[in-house]
VMD Tcl script that draws the C-alpha trace (Angstrom):
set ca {
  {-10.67 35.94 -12.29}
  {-10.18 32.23 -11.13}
  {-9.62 29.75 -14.38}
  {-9.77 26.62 -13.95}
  {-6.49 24.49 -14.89}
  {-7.83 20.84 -15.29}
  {-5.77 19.49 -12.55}
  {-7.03 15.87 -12.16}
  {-7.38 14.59 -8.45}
  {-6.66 10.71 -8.07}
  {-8.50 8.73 -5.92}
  {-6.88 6.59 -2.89}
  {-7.78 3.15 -5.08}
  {-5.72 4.43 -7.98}
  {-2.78 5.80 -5.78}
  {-2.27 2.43 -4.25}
  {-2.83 0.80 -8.04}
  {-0.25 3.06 -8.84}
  {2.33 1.74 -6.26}
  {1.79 -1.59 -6.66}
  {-1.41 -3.42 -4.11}
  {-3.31 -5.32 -5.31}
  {-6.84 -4.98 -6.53}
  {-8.31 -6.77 -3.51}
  {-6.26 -4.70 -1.08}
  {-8.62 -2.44 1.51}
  {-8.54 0.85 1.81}
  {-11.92 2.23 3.08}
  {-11.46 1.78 6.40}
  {-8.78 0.76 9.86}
  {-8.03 -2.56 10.97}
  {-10.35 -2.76 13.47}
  {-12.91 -0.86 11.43}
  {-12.76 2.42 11.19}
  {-13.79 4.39 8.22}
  {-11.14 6.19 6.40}
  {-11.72 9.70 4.66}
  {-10.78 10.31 1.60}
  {-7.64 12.55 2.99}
  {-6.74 9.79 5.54}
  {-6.20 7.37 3.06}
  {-4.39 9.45 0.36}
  {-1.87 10.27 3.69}
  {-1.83 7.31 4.25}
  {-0.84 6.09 0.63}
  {1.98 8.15 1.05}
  {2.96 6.79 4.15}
  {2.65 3.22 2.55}
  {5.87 0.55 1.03}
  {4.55 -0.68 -2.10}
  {5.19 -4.48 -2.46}
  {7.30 -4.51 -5.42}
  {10.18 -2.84 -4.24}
  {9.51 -4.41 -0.91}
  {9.56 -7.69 -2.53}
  {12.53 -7.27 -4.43}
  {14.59 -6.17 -1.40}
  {13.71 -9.12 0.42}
  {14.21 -11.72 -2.38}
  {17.42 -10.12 -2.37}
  {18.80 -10.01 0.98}
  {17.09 -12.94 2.42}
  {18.70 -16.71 1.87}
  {16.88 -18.55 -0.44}
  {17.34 -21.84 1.21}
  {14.35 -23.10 3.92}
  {15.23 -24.00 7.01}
  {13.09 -26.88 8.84}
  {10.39 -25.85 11.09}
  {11.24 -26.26 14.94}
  {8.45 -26.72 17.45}
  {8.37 -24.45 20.34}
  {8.61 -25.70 23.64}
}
mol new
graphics top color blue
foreach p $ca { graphics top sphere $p radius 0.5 }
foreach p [lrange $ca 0 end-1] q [lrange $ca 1 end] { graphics top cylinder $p $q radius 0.2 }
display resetview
């Protein structure tokens, strides 16, 4: 006899919610293109660095003073 537990499956757009992208950030599909499936992009939600803590490491290791542009030569 199978019963059914209620386990809730979350979709890719609310893992990455979850972890901190924004709303506008894509998920359906490659950089050049390519669809995603549905099991590509949860592995590769789980593969991702949120921005938060990504942010927060680099506000704090990085100097906070800007340094003039240089042109290349």
């Amino acid at each position: 006899m199978i019963v059914d537990i209620g386990l809730l499956i979350l979709k890719p757009h609310e893992l990455y919610r979850a972890q901190g992208f924004p709303v506008g950030y894509i998920i359906d599909r490659t950089a050049n293109g390519t669809p995603l499936t549905t099991s590509a992009a949860v592995r590769m939600v789980g593969n991702s660095v949120s921005p938060p803590p990504l942010r927060a490491l680099a506000e704090a290791n990085l100097d906070p003073t800007t340094l003039p542009l240089a042109v290349a030569a």
